[in-house]
C-alpha positions in Angstrom: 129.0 107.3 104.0 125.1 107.5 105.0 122.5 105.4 103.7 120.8 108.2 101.3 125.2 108.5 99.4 125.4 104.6 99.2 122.0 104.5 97.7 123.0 106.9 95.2 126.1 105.1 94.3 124.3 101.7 94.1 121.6 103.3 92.0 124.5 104.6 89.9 126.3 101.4 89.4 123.1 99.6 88.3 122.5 102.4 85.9 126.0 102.2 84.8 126.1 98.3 84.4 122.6 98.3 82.7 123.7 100.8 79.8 127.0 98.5 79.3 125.0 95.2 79.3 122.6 97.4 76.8 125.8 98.0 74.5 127.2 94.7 74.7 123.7 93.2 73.7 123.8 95.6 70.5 127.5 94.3 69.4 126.3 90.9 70.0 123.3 91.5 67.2 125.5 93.4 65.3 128.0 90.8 65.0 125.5 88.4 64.2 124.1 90.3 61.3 127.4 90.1 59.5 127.8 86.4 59.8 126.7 83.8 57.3 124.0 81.6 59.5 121.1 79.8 58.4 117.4 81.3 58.7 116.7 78.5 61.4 120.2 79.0 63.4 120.4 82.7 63.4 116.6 82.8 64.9 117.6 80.3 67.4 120.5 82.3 68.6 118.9 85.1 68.6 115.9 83.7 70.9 118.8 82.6 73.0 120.3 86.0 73.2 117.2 88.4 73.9 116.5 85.2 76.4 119.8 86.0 77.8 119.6 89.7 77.5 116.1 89.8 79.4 117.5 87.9 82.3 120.4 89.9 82.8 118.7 93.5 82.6 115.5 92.8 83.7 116.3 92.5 87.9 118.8 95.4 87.9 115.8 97.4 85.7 113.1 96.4 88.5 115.4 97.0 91.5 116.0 101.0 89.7 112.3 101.2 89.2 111.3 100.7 92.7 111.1 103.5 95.4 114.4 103.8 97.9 113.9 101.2 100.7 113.7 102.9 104.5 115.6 105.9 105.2 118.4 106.1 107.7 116.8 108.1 110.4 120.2 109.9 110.8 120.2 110.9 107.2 117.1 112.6 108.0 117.1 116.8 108.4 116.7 117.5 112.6 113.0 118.3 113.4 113.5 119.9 116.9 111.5 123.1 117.3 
Protein backbone atom coordinates (compact mmCIF):
# COMPACT_ATOMS: atom_id res chain seq x y z
CA UNK A 1 0.00 0.00 0.00
CA UNK A 2 1.61 3.55 -0.95
CA UNK A 3 1.76 6.45 1.17
CA UNK A 4 -1.11 8.54 -0.80
CA UNK A 5 -3.81 4.63 0.15
CA UNK A 6 -2.59 4.66 3.90
CA UNK A 7 -3.23 8.25 4.07
CA UNK A 8 -6.63 7.75 2.92
CA UNK A 9 -7.34 5.03 5.23
CA UNK A 10 -5.90 6.87 8.29
CA UNK A 11 -7.86 9.93 7.27
CA UNK A 12 -10.85 7.59 7.10
CA UNK A 13 -10.39 6.03 10.40
CA UNK A 14 -10.09 9.37 12.13
CA UNK A 15 -13.23 10.42 10.44
CA UNK A 16 -14.79 7.28 11.37
CA UNK A 17 -13.76 7.41 15.09
CA UNK A 18 -14.59 11.19 15.37
CA UNK A 19 -18.41 10.72 14.22
CA UNK A 20 -18.59 7.68 16.87
CA UNK A 21 -16.96 9.70 19.72
CA UNK A 22 -19.58 12.52 18.29
CA UNK A 23 -22.53 9.89 18.91
CA UNK A 24 -21.35 8.57 22.04
CA UNK A 25 -20.98 12.28 23.43
CA UNK A 26 -24.82 12.78 22.42
CA UNK A 27 -26.05 9.44 24.44
CA UNK A 28 -23.98 10.58 27.19
CA UNK A 29 -26.20 14.13 27.40
CA UNK A 30 -29.06 12.38 26.57
CA UNK A 31 -28.81 10.02 29.28
CA UNK A 32 -28.13 12.79 31.52
CA UNK A 33 -31.22 14.68 30.73
CA UNK A 34 -33.44 11.87 31.86
CA UNK A 35 -31.85 11.52 35.21
CA UNK A 36 -32.90 13.23 38.39
CA UNK A 37 -29.54 15.44 39.40
CA UNK A 38 -29.31 18.59 41.16
CA UNK A 39 -28.88 22.11 39.23
CA UNK A 40 -25.25 22.21 40.71
CA UNK A 41 -24.30 18.41 39.94
CA UNK A 42 -25.79 18.10 36.53
CA UNK A 43 -23.62 21.44 35.51
CA UNK A 44 -20.63 20.00 36.95
CA UNK A 45 -20.92 16.83 35.04
CA UNK A 46 -21.65 18.35 32.29
CA UNK A 47 -18.48 20.82 32.43
CA UNK A 48 -16.67 17.47 32.92
CA UNK A 49 -18.14 15.90 29.93
CA UNK A 50 -17.79 18.72 27.09
CA UNK A 51 -14.15 18.91 29.14
CA UNK A 52 -13.81 15.35 28.23
CA UNK A 53 -15.42 15.53 24.83
CA UNK A 54 -13.13 18.52 23.68
CA UNK A 55 -10.01 16.52 24.61
CA UNK A 56 -10.89 13.50 22.81
CA UNK A 57 -12.09 15.17 19.41
CA UNK A 58 -10.23 18.07 19.26
CA UNK A 59 -6.47 16.37 18.10
CA UNK A 60 -8.06 13.88 15.72
CA UNK A 61 -10.24 17.24 14.33
CA UNK A 62 -6.76 19.17 13.95
CA UNK A 63 -4.75 16.35 12.61
CA UNK A 64 -8.00 16.03 9.55
CA UNK A 65 -7.77 19.72 9.20
CA UNK A 66 -4.24 19.95 8.29
CA UNK A 67 -2.78 19.46 4.61
CA UNK A 68 -1.34 15.69 3.89
CA UNK A 69 2.25 15.63 5.17
CA UNK A 70 5.09 14.90 2.20
CA UNK A 71 4.26 12.79 -0.59
CA UNK A 72 5.95 9.56 -1.43
CA UNK A 73 7.93 10.42 -4.42
CA UNK A 74 6.92 6.95 -5.83
CA UNK A 75 3.26 7.70 -5.45
CA UNK A 76 3.99 10.50 -7.70
CA UNK A 77 2.72 10.28 -11.72
CA UNK A 78 6.35 9.81 -13.94
CA UNK A 79 7.47 13.18 -15.37
CA UNK A 80 9.94 11.83 -18.00
CA UNK A 81 9.57 13.65 -21.37
Amino acid sequence: MGQAEQRAVARRVQQELVTELEALYRRVFDRMSQENLGEGAMGRLTQLILRSRDGALSPLQEAMERPPGPRDPKDEPSRTP
